[in-house]
C-alpha positions as CSV (number, residue, x, y, z in Angstrom):
1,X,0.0,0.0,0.0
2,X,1.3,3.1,-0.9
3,X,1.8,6.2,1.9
4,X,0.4,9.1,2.0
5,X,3.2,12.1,1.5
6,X,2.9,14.3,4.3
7,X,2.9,18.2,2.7
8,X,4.0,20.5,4.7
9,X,3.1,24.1,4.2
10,X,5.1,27.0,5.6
11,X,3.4,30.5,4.4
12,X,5.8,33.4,5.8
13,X,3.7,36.3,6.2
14,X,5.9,39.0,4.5
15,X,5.5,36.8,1.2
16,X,1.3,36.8,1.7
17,X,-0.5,39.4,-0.2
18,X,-2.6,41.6,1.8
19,X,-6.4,41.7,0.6
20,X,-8.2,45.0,1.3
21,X,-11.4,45.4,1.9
22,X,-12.6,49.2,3.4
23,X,-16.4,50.1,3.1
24,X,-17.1,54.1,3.1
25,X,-14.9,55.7,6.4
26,X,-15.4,53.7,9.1
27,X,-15.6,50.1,7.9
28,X,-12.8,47.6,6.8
29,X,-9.4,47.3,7.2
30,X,-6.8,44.4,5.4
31,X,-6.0,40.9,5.9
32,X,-3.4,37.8,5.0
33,X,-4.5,34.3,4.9
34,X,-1.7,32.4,6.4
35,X,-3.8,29.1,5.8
36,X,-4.0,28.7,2.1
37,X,-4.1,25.2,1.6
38,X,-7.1,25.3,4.8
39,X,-8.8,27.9,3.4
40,X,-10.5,26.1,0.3
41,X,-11.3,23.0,2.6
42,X,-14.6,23.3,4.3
43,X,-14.5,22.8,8.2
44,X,-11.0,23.5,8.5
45,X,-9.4,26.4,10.8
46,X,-8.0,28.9,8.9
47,X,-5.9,32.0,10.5
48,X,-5.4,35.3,9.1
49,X,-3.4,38.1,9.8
50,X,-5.8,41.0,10.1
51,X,-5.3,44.7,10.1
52,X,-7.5,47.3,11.2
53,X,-6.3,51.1,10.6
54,X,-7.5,53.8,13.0
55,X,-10.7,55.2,13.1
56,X,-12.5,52.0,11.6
57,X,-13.8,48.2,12.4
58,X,-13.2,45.3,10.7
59,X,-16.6,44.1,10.2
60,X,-20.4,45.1,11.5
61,X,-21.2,43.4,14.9
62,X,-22.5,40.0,14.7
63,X,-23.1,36.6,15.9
64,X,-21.7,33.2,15.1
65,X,-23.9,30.1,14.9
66,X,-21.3,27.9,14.5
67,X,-17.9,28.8,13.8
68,X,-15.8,29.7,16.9
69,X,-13.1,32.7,16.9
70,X,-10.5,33.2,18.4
71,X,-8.6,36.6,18.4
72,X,-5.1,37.5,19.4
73,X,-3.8,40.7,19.6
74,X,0.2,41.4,18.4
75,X,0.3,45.2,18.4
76,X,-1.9,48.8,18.3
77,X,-4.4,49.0,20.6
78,X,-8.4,48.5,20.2
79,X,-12.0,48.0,21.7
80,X,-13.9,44.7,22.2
81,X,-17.2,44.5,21.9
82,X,-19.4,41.7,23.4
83,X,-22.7,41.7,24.4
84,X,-23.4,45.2,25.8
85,X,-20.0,45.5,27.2
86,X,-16.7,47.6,26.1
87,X,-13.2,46.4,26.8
88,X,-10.2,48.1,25.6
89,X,-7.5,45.5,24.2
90,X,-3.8,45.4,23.7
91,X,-0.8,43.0,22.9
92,X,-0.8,39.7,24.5
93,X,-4.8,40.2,24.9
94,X,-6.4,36.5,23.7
95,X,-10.0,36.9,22.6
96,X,-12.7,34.2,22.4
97,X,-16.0,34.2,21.1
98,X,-18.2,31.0,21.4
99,X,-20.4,30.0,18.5
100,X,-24.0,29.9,19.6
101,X,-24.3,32.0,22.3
102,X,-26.3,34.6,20.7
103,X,-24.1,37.2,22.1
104,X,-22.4,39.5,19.2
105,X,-18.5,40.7,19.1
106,X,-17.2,43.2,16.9
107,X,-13.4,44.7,16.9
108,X,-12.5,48.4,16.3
109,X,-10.0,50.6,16.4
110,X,-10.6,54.2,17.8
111,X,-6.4,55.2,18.6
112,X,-4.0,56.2,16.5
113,X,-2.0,53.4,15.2
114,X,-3.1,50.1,13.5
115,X,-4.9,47.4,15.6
116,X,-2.9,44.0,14.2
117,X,-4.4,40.7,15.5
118,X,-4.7,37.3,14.6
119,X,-8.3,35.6,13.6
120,X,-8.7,32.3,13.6
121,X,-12.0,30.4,13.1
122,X,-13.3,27.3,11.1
123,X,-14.7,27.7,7.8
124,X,-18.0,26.1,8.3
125,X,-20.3,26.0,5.1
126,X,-23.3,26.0,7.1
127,X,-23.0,28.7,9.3
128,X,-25.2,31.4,9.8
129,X,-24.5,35.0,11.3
130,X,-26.3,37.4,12.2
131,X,-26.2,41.4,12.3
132,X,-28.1,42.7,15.5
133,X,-27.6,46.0,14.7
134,X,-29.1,45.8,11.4
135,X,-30.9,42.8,11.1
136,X,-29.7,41.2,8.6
137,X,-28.7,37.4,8.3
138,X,-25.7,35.6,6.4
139,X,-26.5,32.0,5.0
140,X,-23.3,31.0,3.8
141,X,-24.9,27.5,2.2
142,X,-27.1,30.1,0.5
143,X,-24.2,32.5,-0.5
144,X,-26.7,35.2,0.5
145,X,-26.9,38.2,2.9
146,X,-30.6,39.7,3.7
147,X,-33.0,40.3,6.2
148,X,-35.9,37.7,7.2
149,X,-39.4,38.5,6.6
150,X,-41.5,36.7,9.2
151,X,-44.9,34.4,8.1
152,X,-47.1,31.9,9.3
153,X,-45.9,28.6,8.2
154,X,-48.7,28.1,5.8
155,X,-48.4,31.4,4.6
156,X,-47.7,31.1,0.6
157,X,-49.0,27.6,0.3
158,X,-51.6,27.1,-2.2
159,X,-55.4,25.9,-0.8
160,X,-54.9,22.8,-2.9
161,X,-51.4,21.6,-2.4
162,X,-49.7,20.7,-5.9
163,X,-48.8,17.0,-5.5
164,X,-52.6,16.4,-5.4
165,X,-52.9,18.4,-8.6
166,X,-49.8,16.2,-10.2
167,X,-51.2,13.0,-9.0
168,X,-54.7,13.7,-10.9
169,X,-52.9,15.4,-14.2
170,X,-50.1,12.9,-14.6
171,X,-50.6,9.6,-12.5
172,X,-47.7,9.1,-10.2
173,X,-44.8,6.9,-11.5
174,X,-45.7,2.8,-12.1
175,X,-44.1,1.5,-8.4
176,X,-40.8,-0.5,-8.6
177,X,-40.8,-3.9,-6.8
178,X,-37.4,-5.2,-5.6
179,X,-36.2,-8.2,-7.2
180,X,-35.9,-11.4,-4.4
181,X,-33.0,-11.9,-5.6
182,X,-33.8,-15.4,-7.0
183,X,-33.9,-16.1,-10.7
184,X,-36.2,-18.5,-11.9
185,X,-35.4,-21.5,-13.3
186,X,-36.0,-22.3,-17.0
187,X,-38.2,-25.0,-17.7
188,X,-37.1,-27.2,-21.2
């Protein structure tokens, strides 16, 4: 039987491009992937290097359904946000936010330098998060971000429920019957 190599990937961060994404004056900041063979493999933790200049926050508060995250701060100083608490953070400062709690987090930076950290988190193809502030909802499975309407859970179905409508149009499909599994013998 033939091994499996073992690959091992070493990323050095100065040789990671950084990937920008700012949003009007207050929103975004930059990050590296230093997991790029995790990144493309659903479930798998994935780390970045993030960046967040002064004066703006890396993303709008939310919660986590199911991915974990983890925060560590290297250098710059920032605020925490959890819940409805404020806590200033700093080097050395380890971060953790539990998936389902309901409680949202968000990182900013209102001082005068750059607020370096590193994420880390699974990338979970089912999660969900959501945007108390705003009340919007991201189904990753769904690729979408929106807001959700509320209804009744009949609301929208029709009075007369379409497989009764198929089944007197078009018949259902002649039923299968499994084979025993014994073949008949052939009489001469």
């Amino acid at each position: 039987m033939k091994k499996k190599r073992l690959q091992l990937n070493v990323v050095n961060v100065e040789d990671v491009e950084a990937v920008d994404h700012m949003e009007g004056t207050h929103w975004g900041g930059s990050y590296k992937s230093l997991t790029p063979v995790l990144d493309t493999v659903p479930g798998r933790i994935g780390v970045n290097l993030s960046r967040v200049p002064p004066g703006r926050t890396a993303c709008p508060f939310h919660t986590h359904a199911r991915e974990d995250e983890v925060f560590f701060v290297l250098s710059g100083r920032g605020v925490f946000r959890y819940g409805d608490t404020l806590r200033e953070i700093g080097p050395g400062d380890c971060i953790s936010c539990p998936a389902s709690s309901g409680i949202g987090h968000q990182l900013a930076n209102p001082f005068d330098e750059d607020l370096v950290y590193l994420a880390m988190g699974l990338n979970d193809p089912h999660e969900v998060c959501t945007y108390p502030d705003s009340g919007k909802v991201m189904i990753r499975s769904l690729k979408t971000v929106g807001r959700i309407d509320t209804a009744d859970y009949m609301d929208g179905e029709a009075n007369m429920p379409q497989v009764f409508t198929m089944h007197t149009t078009t018949g259902p499909a002649p039923r299968k019957h499994k084979s025993s599994g014994r073949q008949k013998s052939k009489k001469a």
